[in-house]
PDB file of N, CA, C and O in Angstrom:
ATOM      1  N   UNK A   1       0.826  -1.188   0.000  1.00  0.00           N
ATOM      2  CA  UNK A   1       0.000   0.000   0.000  1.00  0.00           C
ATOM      3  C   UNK A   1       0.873   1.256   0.000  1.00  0.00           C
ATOM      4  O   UNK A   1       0.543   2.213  -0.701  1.00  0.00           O
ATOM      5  N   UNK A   2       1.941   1.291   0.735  1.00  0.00           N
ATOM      6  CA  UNK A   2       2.270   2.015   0.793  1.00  0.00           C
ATOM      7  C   UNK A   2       3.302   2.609  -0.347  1.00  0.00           C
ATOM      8  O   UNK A   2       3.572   3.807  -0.426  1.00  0.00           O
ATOM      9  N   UNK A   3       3.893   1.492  -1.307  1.00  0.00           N
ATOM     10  CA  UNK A   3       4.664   1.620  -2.443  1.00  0.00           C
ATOM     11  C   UNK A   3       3.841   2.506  -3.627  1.00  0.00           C
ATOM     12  O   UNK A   3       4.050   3.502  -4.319  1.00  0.00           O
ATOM     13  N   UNK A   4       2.534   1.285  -3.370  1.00  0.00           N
ATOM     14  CA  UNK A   4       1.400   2.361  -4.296  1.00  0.00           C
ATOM     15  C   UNK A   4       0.889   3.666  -3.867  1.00  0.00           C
ATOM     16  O   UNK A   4       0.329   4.370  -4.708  1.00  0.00           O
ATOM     17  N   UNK A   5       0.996   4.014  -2.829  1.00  0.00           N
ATOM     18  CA  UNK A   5       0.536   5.793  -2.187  1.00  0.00           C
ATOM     19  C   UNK A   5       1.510   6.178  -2.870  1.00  0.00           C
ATOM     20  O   UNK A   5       1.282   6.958  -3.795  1.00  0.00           O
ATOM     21  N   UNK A   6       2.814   5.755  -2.617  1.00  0.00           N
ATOM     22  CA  UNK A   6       4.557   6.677  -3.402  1.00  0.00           C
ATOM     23  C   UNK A   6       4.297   6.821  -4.926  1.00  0.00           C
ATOM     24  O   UNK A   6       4.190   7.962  -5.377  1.00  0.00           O
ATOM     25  N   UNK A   7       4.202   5.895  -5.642  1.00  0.00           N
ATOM     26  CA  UNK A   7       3.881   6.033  -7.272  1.00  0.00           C
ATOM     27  C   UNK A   7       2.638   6.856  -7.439  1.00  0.00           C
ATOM     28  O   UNK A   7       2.509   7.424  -8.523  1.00  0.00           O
ATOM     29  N   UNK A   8       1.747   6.999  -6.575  1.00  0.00           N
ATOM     30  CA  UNK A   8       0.187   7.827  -7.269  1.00  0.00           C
ATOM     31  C   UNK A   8       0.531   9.227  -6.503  1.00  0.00           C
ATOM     32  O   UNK A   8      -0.076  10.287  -6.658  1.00  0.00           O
ATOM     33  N   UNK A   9       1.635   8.993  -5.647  1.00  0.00           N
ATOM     34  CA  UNK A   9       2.087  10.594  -5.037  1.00  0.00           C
ATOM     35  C   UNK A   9       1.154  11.003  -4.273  1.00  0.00           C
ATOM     36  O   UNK A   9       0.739  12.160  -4.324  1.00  0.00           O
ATOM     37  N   UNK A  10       0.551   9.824  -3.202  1.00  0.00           N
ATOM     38  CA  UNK A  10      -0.598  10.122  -2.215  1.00  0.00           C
ATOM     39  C   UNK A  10       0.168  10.441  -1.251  1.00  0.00           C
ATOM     40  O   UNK A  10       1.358  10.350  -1.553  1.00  0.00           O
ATOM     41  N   UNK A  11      -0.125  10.929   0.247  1.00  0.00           N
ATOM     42  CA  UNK A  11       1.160  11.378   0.862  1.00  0.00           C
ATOM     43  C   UNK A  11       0.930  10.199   1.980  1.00  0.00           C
ATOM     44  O   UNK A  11       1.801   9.946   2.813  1.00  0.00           O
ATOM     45  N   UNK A  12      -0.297   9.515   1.923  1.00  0.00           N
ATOM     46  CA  UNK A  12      -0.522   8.303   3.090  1.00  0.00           C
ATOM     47  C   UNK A  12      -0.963   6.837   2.526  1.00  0.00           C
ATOM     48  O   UNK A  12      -1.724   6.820   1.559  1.00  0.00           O
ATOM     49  N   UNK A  13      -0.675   6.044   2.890  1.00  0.00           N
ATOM     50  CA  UNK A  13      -0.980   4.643   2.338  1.00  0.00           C
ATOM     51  C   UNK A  13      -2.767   4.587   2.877  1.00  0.00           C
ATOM     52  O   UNK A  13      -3.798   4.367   2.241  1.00  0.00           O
ATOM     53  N   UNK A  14      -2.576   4.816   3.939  1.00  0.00           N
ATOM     54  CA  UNK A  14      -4.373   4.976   4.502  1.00  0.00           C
ATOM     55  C   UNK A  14      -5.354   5.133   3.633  1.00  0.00           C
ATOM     56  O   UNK A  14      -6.378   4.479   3.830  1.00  0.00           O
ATOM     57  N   UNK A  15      -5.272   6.111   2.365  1.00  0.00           N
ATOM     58  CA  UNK A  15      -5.775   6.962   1.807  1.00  0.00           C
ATOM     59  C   UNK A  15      -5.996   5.531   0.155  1.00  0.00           C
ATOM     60  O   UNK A  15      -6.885   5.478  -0.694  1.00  0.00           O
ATOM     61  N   UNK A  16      -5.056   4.854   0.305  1.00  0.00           N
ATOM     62  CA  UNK A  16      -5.214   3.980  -1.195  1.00  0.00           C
ATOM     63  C   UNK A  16      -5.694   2.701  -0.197  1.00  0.00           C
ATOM     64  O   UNK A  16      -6.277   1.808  -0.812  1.00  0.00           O
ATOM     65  N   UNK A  17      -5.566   2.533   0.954  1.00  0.00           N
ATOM     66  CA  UNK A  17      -6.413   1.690   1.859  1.00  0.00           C
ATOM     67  C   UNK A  17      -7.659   1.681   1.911  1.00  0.00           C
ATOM     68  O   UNK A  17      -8.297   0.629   1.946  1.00  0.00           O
ATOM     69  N   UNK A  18      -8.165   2.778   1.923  1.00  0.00           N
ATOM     70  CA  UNK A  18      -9.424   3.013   1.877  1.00  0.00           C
ATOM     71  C   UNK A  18     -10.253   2.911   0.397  1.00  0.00           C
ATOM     72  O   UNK A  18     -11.470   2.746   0.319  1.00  0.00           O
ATOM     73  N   UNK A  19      -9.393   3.036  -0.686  1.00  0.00           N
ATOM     74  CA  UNK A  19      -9.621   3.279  -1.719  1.00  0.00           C
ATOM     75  C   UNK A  19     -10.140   1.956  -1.868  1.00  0.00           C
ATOM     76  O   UNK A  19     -11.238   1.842  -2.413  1.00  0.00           O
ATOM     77  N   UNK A  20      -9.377   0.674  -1.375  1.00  0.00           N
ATOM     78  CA  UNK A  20      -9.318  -0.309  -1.769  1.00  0.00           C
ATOM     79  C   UNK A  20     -10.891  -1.229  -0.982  1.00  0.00           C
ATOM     80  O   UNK A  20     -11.788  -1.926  -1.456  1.00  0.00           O
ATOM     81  N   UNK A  21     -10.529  -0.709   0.474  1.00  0.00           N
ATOM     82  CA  UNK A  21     -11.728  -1.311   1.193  1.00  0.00           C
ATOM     83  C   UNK A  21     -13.233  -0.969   0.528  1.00  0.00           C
ATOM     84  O   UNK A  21     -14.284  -1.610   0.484  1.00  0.00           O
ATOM     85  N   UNK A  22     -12.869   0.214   0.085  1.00  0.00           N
ATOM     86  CA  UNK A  22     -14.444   0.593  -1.188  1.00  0.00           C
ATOM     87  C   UNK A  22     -14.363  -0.224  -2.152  1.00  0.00           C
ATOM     88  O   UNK A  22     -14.967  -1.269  -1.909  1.00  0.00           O
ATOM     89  N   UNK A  23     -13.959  -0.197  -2.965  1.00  0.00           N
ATOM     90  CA  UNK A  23     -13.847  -1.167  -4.048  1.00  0.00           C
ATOM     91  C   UNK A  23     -14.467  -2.441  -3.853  1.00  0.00           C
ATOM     92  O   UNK A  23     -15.321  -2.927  -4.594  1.00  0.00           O
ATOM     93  N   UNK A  24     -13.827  -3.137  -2.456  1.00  0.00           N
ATOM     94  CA  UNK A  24     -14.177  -4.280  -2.162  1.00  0.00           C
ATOM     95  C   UNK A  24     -15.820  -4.070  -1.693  1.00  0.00           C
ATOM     96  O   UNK A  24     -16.583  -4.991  -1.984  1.00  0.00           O
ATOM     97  N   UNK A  25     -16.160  -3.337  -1.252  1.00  0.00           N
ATOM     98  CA  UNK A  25     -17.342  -3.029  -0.643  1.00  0.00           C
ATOM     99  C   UNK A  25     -18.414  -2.872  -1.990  1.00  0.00           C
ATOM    100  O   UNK A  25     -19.630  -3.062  -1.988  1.00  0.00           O
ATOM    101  N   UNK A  26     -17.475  -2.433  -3.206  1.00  0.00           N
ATOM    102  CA  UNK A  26     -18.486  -1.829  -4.137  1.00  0.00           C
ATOM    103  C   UNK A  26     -18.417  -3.335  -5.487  1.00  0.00           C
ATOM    104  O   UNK A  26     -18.732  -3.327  -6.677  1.00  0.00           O
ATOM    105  N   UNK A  27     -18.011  -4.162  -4.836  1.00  0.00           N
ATOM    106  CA  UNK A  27     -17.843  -5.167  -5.961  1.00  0.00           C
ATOM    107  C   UNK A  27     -18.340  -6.492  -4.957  1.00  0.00           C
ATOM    108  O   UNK A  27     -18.114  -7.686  -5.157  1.00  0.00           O
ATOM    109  N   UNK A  28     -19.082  -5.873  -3.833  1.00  0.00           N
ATOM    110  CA  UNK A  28     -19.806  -6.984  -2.520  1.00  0.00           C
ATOM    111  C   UNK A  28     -18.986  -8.108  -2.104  1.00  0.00           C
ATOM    112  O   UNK A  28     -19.410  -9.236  -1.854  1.00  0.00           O
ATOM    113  N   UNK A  29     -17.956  -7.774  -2.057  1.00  0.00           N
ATOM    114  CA  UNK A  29     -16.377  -8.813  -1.322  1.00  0.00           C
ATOM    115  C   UNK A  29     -16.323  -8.312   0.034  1.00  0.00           C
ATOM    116  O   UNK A  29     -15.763  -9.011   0.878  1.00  0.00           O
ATOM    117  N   UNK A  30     -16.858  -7.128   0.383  1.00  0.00           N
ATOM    118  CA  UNK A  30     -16.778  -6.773   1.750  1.00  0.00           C
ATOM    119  C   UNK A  30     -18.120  -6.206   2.147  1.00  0.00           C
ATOM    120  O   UNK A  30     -18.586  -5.542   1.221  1.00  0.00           O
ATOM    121  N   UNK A  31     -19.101  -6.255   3.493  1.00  0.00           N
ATOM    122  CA  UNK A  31     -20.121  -6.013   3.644  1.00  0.00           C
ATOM    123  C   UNK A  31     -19.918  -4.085   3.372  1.00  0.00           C
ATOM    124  O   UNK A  31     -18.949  -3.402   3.038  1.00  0.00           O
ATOM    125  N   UNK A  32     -21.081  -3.816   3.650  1.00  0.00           N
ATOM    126  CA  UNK A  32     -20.758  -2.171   4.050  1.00  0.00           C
ATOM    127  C   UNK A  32     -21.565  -1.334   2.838  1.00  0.00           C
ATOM    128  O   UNK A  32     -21.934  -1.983   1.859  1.00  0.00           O
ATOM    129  N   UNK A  33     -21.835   0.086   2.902  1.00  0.00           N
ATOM    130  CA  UNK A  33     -22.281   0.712   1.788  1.00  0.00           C
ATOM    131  C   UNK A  33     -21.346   1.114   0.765  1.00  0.00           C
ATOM    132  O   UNK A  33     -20.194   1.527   0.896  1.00  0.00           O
ATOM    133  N   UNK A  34     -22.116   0.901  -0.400  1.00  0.00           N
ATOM    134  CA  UNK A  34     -21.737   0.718  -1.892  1.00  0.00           C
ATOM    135  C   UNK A  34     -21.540   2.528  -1.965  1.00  0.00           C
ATOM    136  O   UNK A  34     -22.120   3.320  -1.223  1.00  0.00           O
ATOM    137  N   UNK A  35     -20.607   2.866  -3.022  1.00  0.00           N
ATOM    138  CA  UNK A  35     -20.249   4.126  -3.282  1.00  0.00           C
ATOM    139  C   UNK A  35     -21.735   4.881  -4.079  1.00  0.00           C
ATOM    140  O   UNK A  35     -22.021   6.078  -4.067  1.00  0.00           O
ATOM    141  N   UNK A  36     -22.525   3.731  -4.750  1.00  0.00           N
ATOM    142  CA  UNK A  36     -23.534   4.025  -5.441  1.00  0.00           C
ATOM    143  C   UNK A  36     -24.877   4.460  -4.278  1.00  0.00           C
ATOM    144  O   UNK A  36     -25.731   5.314  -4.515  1.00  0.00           O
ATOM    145  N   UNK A  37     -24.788   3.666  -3.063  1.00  0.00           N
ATOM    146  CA  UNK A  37     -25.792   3.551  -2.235  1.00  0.00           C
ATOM    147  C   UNK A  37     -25.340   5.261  -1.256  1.00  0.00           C
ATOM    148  O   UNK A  37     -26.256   5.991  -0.876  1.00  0.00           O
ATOM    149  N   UNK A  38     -24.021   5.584  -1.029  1.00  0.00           N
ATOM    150  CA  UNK A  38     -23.633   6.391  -0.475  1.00  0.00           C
ATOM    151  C   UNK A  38     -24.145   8.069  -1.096  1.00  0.00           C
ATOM    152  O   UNK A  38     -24.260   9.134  -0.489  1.00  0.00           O
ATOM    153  N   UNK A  39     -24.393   7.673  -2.715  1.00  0.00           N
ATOM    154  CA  UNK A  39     -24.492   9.151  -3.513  1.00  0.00           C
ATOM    155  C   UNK A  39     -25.625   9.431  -3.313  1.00  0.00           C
ATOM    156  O   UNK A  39     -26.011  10.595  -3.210  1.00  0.00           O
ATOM    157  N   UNK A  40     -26.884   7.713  -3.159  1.00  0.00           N
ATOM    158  CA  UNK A  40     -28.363   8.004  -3.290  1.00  0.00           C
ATOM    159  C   UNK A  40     -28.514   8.426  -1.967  1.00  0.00           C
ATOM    160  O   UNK A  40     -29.613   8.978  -1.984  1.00  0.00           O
ATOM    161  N   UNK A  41     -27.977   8.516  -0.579  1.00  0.00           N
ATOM    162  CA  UNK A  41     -28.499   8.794   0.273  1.00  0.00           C
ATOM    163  C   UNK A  41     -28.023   9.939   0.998  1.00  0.00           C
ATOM    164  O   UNK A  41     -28.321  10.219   2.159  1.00  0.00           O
ATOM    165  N   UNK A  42     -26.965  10.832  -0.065  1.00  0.00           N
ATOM    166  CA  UNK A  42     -26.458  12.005  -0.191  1.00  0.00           C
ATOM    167  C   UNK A  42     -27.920  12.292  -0.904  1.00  0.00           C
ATOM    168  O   UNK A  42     -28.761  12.835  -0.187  1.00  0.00           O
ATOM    169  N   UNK A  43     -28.200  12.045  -1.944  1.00  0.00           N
ATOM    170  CA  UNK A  43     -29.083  12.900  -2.424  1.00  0.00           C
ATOM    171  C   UNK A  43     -30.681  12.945  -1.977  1.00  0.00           C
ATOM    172  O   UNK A  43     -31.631  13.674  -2.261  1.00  0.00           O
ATOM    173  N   UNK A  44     -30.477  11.766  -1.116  1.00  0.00           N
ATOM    174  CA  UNK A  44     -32.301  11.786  -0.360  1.00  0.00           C
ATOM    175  C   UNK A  44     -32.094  12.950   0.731  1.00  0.00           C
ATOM    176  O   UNK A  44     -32.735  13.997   0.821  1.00  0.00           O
ATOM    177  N   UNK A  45     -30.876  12.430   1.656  1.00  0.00           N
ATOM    178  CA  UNK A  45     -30.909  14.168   2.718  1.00  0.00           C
ATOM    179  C   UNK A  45     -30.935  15.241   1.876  1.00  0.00           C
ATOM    180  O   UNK A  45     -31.671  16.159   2.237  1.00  0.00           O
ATOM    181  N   UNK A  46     -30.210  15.413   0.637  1.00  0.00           N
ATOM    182  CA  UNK A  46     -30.536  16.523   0.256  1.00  0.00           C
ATOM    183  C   UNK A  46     -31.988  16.836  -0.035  1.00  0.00           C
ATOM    184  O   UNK A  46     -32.586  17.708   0.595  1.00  0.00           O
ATOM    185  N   UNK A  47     -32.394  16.316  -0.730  1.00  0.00           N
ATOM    186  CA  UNK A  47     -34.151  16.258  -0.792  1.00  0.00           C
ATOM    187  C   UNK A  47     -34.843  16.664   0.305  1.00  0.00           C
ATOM    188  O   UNK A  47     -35.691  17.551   0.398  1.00  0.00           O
ATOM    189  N   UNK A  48     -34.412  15.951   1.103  1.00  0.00           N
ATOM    190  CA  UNK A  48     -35.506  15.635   2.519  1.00  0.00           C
ATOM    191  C   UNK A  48     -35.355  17.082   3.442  1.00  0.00           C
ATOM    192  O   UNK A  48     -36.230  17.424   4.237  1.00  0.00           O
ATOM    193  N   UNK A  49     -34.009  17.927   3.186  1.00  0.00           N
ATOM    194  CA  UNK A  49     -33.689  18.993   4.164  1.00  0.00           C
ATOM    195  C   UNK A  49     -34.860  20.046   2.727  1.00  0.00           C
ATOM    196  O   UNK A  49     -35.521  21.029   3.065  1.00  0.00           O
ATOM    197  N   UNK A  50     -34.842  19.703   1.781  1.00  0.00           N
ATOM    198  CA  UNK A  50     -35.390  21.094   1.236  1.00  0.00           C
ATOM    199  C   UNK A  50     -36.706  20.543   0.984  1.00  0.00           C
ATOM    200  O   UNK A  50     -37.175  21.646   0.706  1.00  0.00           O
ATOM    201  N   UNK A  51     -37.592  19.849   0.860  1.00  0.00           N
ATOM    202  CA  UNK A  51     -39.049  19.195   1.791  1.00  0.00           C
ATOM    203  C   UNK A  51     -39.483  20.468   2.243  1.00  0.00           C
ATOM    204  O   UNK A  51     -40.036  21.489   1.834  1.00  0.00           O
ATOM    205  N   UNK A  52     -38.608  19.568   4.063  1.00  0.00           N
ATOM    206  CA  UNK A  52     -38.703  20.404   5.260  1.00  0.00           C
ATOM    207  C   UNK A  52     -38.910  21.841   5.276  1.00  0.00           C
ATOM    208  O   UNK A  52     -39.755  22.468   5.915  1.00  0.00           O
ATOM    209  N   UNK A  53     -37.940  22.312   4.413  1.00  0.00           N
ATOM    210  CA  UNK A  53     -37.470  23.930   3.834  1.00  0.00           C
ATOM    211  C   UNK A  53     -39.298  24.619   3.366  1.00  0.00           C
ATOM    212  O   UNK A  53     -39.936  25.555   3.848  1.00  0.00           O
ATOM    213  N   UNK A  54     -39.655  23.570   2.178  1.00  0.00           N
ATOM    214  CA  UNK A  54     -40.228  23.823   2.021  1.00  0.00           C
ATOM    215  C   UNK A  54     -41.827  23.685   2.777  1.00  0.00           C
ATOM    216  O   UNK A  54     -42.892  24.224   2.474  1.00  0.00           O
ATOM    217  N   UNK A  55     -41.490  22.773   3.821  1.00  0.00           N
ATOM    218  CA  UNK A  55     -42.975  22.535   4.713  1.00  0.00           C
ATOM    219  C   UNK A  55     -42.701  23.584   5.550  1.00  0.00           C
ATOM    220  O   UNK A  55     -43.755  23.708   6.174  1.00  0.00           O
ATOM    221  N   UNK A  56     -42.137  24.198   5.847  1.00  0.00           N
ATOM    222  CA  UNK A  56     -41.960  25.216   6.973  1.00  0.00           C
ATOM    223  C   UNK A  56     -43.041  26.810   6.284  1.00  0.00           C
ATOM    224  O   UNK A  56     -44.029  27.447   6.650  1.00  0.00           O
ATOM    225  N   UNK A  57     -41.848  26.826   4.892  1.00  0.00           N
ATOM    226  CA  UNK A  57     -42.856  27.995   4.140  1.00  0.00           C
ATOM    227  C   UNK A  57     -43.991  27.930   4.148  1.00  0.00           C
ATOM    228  O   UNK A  57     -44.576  28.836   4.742  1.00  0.00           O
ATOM    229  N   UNK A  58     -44.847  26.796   3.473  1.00  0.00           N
ATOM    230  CA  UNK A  58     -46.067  26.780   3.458  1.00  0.00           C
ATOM    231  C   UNK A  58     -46.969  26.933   4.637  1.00  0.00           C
ATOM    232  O   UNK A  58     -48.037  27.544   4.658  1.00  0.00           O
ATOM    233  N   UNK A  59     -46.405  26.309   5.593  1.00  0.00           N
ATOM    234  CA  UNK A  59     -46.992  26.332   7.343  1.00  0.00           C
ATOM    235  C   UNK A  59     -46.932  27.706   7.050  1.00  0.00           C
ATOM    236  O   UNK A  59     -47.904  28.358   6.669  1.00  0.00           O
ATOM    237  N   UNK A  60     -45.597  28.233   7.257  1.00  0.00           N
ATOM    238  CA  UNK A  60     -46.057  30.077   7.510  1.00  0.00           C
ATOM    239  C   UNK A  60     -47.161  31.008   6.767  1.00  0.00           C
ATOM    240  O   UNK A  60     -47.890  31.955   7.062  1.00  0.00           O
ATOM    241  N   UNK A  61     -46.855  30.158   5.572  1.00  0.00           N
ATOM    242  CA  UNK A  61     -47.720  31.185   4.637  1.00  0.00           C
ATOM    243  C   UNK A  61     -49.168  30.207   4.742  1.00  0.00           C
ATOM    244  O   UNK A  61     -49.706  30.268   3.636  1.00  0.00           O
ATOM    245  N   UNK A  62     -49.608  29.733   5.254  1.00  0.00           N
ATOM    246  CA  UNK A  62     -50.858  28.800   5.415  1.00  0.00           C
ATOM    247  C   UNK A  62     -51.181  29.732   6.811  1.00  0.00           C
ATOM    248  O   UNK A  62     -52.244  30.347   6.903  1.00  0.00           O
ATOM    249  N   UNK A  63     -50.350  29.760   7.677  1.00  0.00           N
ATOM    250  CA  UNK A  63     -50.770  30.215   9.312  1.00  0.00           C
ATOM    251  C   UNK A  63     -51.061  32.150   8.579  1.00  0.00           C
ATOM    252  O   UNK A  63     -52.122  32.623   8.988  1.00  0.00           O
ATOM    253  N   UNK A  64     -50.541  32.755   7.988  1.00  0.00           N
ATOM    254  CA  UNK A  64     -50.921  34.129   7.783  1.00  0.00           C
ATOM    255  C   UNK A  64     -51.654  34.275   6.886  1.00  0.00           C
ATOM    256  O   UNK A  64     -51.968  35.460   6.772  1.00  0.00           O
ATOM    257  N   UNK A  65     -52.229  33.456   5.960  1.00  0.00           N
ATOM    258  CA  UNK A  65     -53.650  33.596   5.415  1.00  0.00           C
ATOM    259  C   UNK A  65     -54.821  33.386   5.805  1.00  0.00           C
ATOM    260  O   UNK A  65     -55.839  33.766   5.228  1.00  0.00           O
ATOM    261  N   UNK A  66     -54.734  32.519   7.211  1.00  0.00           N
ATOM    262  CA  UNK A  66     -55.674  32.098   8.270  1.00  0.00           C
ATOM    263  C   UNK A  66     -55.992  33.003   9.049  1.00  0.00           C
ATOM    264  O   UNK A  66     -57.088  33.292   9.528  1.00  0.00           O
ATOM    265  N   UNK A  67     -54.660  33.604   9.208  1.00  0.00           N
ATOM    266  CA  UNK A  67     -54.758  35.077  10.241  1.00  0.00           C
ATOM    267  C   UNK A  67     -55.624  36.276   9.532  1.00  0.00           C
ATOM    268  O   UNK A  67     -56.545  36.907  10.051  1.00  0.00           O
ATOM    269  N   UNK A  68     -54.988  36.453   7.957  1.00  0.00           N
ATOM    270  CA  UNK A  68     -55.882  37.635   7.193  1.00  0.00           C
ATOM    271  C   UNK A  68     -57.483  37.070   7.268  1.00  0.00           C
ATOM    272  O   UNK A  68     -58.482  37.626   7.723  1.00  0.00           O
ATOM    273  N   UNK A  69     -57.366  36.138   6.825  1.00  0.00           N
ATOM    274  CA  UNK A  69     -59.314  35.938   6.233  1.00  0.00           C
ATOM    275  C   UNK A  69     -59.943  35.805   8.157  1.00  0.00           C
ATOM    276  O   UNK A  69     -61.142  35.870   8.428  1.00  0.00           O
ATOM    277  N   UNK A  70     -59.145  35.673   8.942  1.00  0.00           N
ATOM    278  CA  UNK A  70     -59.930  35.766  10.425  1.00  0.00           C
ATOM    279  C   UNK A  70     -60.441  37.724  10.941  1.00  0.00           C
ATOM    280  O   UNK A  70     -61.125  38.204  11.845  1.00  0.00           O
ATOM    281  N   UNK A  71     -59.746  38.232   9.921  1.00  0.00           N
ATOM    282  CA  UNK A  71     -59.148  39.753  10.458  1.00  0.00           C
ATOM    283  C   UNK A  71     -60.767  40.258   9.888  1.00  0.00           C
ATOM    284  O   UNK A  71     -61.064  40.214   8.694  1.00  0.00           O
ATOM    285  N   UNK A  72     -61.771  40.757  11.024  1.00  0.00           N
ATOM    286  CA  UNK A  72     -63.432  41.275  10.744  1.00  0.00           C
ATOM    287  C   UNK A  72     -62.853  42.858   9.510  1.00  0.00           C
ATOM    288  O   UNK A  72     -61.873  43.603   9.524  1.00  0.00           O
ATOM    289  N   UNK A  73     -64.367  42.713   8.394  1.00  0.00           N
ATOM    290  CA  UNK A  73     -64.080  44.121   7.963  1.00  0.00           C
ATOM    291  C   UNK A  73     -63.089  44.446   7.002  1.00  0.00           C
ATOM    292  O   UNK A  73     -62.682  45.599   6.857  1.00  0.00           O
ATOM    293  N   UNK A  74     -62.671  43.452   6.318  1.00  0.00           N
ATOM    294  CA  UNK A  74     -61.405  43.227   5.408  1.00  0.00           C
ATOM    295  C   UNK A  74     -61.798  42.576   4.015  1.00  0.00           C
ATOM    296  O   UNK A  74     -60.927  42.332   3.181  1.00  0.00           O
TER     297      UNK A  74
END
């Protein structure tokens, strides 16, 4: 590992260690999440935080149109 960090000019063997334990993980030789499973659930939190983002707006703007049409004389 560490011969191969020197030739790819990595500055730690750790770093092509890890490279490798993915691989194995992503070709199911080693249990663990797949690099593919890792992007989809990067992109569901991303989803899921702007949802939220967006359930918050609507609550607000749902709670102050409730407030106007309650307001007598308007």
């Amino acid at each position: 590992m560490a011969r191969v960090a020197e030739l790819l000019g990595i500055s730690t063997a750790e770093t092509v260690r890890k490279w490798v334990r993915q691989a194995e993980v992503d070709q199911g030789a080693r249990p663990g999440t797949t690099s593919e499973e890792s992007v989809e659930i990067k992109r569901l939190k991303r989803e899921n935080a702007e949802l939220k983002r967006a359930n918050a707006i609507l609550k607000a703007a749902s709670a102050f149109l409730a407030a106007e049409l309650d307001r007598p004389g308007q």
